[in-house]
C-alpha positions in Angstrom: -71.3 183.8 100.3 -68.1 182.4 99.5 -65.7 182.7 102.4 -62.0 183.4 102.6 -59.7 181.3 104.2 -58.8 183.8 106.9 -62.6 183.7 107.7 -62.6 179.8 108.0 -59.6 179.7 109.8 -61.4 182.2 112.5 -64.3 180.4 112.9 -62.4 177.2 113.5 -60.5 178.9 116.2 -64.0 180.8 117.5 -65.5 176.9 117.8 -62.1 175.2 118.9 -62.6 178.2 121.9 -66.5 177.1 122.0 -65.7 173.6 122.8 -63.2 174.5 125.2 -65.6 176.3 127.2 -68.4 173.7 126.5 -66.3 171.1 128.0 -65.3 172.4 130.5 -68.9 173.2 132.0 -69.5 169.5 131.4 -67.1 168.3 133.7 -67.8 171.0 136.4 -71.5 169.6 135.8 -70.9 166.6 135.8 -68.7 167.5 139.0 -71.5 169.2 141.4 -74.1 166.5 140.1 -71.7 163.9 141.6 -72.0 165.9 144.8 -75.5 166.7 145.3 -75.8 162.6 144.6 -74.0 161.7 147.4 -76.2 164.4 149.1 -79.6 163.0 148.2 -78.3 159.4 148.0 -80.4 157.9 150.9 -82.3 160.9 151.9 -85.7 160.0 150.3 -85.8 156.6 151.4 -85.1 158.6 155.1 -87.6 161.0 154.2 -90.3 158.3 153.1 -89.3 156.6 156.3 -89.9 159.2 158.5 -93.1 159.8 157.0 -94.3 156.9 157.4 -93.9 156.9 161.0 -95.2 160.0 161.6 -98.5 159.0 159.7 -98.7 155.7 161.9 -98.2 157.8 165.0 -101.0 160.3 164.1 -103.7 157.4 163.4 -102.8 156.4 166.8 -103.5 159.1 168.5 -107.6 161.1 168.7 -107.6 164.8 168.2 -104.2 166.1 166.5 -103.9 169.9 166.9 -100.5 170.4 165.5 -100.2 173.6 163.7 -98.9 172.2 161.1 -101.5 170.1 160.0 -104.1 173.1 160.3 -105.3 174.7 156.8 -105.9 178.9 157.8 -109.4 179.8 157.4 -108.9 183.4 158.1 -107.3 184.1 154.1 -107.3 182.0 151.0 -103.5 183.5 150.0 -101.2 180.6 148.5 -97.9 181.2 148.7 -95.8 179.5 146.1 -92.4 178.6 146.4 -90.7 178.4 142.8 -87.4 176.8 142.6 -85.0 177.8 139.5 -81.4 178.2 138.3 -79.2 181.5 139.0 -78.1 181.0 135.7 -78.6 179.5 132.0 -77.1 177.3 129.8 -79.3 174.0 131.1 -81.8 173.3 128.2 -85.1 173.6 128.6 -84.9 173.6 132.8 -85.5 176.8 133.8 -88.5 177.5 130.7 -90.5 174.3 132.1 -90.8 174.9 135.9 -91.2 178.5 134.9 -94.0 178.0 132.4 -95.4 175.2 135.0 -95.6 178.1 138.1 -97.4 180.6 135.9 -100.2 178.1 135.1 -100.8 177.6 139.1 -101.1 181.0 139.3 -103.3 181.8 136.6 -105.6 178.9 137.6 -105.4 180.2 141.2 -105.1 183.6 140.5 -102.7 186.7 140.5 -104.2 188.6 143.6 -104.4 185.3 146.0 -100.5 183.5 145.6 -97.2 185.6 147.0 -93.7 184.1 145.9 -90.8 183.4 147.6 -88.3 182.8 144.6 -85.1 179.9 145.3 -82.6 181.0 142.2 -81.9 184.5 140.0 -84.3 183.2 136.7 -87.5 182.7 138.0 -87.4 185.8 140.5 -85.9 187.9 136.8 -88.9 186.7 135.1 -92.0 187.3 137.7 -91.1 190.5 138.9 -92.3 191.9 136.1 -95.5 190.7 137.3 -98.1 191.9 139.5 -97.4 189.5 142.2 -96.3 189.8 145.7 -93.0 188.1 146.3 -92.1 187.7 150.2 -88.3 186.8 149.8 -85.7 186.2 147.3 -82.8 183.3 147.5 -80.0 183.8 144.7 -76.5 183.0 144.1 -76.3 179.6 145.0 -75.9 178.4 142.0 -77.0 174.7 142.4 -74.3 174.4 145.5 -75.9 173.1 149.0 -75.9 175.4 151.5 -77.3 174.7 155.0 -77.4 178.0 155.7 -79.5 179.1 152.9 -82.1 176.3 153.4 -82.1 176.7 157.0 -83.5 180.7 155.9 -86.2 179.4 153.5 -87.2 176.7 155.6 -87.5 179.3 159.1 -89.4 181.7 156.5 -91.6 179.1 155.0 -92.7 178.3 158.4 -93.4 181.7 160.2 -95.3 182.7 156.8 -97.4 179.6 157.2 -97.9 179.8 161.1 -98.6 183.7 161.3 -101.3 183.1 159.0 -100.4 185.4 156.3 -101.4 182.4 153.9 -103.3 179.4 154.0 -101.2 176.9 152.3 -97.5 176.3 150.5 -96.9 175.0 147.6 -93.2 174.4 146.5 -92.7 174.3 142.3 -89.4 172.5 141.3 -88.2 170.0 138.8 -88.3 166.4 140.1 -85.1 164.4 138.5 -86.7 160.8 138.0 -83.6 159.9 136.4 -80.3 161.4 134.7 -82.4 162.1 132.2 -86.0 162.1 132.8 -87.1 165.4 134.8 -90.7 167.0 135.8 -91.9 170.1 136.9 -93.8 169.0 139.7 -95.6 171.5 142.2 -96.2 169.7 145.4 -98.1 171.0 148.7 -95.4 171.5 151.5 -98.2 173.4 154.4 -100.8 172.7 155.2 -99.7 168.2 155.8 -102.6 166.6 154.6 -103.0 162.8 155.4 -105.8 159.8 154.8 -106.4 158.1 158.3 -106.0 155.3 157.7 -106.6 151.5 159.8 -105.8 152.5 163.7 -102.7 150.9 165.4 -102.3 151.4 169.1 -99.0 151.9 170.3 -97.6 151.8 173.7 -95.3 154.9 173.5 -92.6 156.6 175.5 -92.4 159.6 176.5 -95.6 160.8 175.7 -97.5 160.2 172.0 -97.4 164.1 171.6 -93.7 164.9 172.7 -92.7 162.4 169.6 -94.7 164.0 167.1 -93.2 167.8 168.2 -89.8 165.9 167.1 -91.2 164.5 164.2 -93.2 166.3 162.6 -90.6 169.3 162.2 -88.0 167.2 161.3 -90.3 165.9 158.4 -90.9 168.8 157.1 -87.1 170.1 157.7 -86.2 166.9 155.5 -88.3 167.0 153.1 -87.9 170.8 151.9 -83.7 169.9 151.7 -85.1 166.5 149.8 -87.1 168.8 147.4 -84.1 171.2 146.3 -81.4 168.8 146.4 -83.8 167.1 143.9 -84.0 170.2 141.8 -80.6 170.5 142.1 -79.3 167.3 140.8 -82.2 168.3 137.5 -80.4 171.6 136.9 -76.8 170.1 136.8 -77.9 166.7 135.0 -79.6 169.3 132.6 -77.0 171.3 132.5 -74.3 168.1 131.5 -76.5 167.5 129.0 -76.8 170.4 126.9 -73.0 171.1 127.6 -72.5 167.7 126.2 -74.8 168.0 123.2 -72.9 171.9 122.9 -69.8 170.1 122.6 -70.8 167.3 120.1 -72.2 170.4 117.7 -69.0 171.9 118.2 -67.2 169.0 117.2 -68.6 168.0 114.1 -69.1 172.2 113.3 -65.2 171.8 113.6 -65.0 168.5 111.6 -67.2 170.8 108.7 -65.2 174.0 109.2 -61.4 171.8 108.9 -62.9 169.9 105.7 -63.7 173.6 104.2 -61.0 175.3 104.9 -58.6 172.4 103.4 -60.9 172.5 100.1 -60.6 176.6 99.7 -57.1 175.8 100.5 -56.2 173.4 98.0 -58.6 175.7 95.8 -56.0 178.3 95.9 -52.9 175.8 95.4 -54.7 174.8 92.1 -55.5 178.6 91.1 -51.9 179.4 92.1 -50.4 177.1 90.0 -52.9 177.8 87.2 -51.5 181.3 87.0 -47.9 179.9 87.0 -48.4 178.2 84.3 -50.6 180.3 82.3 -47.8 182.7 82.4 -44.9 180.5 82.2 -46.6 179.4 78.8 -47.7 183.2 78.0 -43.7 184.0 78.1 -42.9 180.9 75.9 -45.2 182.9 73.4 
C-alpha cells in the first residue's frame, strides 16, 4: 500500500518517540545493573568462603543434628521458590526460568511442590494452575531490599523447619556473564554435603556454638547471593533488548527518513509535471 506523506511523517515521529523511550530504559538498566554489581561484587567469593568453612567445621565434628541439615521424613512436599521479573520488556528472561520451573514440577509433580513466587510474572502465570502457592513477593522491581529478603528468607525457613515440606528448591536465572544467563534451579533446604578427609580442630568456644553462627548466616548469604544474581540477569537482559529496541528503532528511522524524502521529492516532480503540462496546455 502506497503511503502518504502525512503517514510517513507519523510513523517517523511514533519511532523517534519509540527510541526515546527505548533509551531511556537502557540507561536506567544499565543504571540499577551498575548497582546490584557493586552489591554482589565480592559476595560470592564471601559466600563460597563461608561455605567452605562451615563444611571443614562439620567433618570435624561426629553426629551433626542441625535442623538444617535434616531432610523431613514425615511429607515428600517440595516447595519451590521461583524467582522472576515484576515486569517485561527483558527478552527472553522471564519465558526461560518460567518454562524451566514448570518442568520441575511436572517431573515432580503438581500435588507434591507449593510456591512461594519472588516477582509479579511468574506468580501471573501459575496461578492459573493447580498449585499451592504459600506467599507472594512483588513490586520490587529488580531493586534490593533488605527488608523484603529478610521476609522470604524468615518464611523460607519456618516452612522448612515446621515441616510443612521436605526440601527447598529456589529457581532463578544465574548471570554467568553480561551476557550469558541460566535458569538454574538449585536446592536451598535440606544442606547436603560429601564428608569429606577429617581435620581436627582445636576450637573456641565450643565446635557447636560456631556452627549456630554459621550455618544461618550461610544460608542468610547465600539466598541474598541467589537474587542479587537474578537481579543483575533481569537488568543485563533487560539493557539488552532496550539496546537492540533502540538499534531497530534507528535504522526503522533511517528507512522511514529515506521514504518519506523519495514520496516527497515524488510529489515535487508530479507538481511540477502539472505546471508544466499546463503552462504548455495554455501556450496551445
Amino acid at each position: 500500500m502506497i503511503q502518504t506523506l502525512k503517514q510517513i511523517k507519523n510513523r517517523i515521529r511514533s519511532t523517534e518517540n519509540t527510541q526515546k523511550v527505548t533509551s531511556a530504559m537502557e540507561m536506567v538498566s544499565v543504571a540499577k545493573l551498575n548497582r546490584i554489581g557493586k552489591k554482589l561484587h565480592g559476595l560470592g567469593e564471601y559466600v563460597f568462603a563461608l561455605s567452605e568453612l562451615m563444611y571443614e567445621f562439620i567433618n570435624s565434628q561426629d553426629g551433626l543434628t542441625h535442623p538444617f541439615f535434616k531432610a523431613r521424613e514425615r511429607t515428600d512436599k517440595i516447595c519451590l521458590c521461583l524467582i522472576t521479573a515484576d515486569s517485561s520488556l527483558c527478552g527472553a528472561y522471564n519465558n526461560n526460568i518460567i518454562r524451566f520451573a514448570e518442568q520441575f514440577i511436572n517431573q515432580h509433580g503438581k500435588e507434591r511442590v507449593s510456591l512461594v513466587c519472588v516477582g509479579r510474572k511468574g506468580f501471573n502465570y501459575f496461578k492459573k494452575y493447580n498449585l499451592e502457592i504459600l506467599n507472594t513477593y512483588i513490586g520490587m522491581n529488580g531493586r534490593y531490599s533488605e527488608k523484603i529478603i529478610q521476609e522470604v528468607e524468615n518464611n523460607l525457613i519456618n516452612t522448612f523447619v515446621s515441616g510443612k515440606v521436605a526440601q527447598i528448591y529456589i529457581a532463578y536465572t544465574h548471570a554467568k556473564t553480561a551476557l550469558v544467563h541460566k535458569p538454574t534451579i538449585e536446592k536451598y533446604l535440606n544442606i547436603e554435603y560429601t564428608p569429606t578427609k577429617k581435620i581436627d580442630y582445636i576450637l573456641e568456644p565450643d565446635r557447636g556454638d560456631i556452627l549456630d553462627e554459621i550455618i544461618p548466616k550461610y544460608i542468610s548469604m547465600k539466598l541474598r547471593l541467589i537474587i542479587l544474581n537474578a537481579f543483575s540477569a533481569e537488568h543485563s537482559s533487560r539493557t539488552v533488548a532496550m539496546k537492540t529496541a533502540t538499534d531497530n528503532a534507528k535504522e526503522l528511522l533511517q528507512s522511514l527518513v529515506l521514504l518519506r524524502n523519495k514520496v516527497r521529492q515524488a510529489s515535487i516532480t508530479q507538481e511540477l509535471l502539472e505546471i508544466i503540462s499546463s503552462s504548455e496546455a495554455l501556450r496551445g
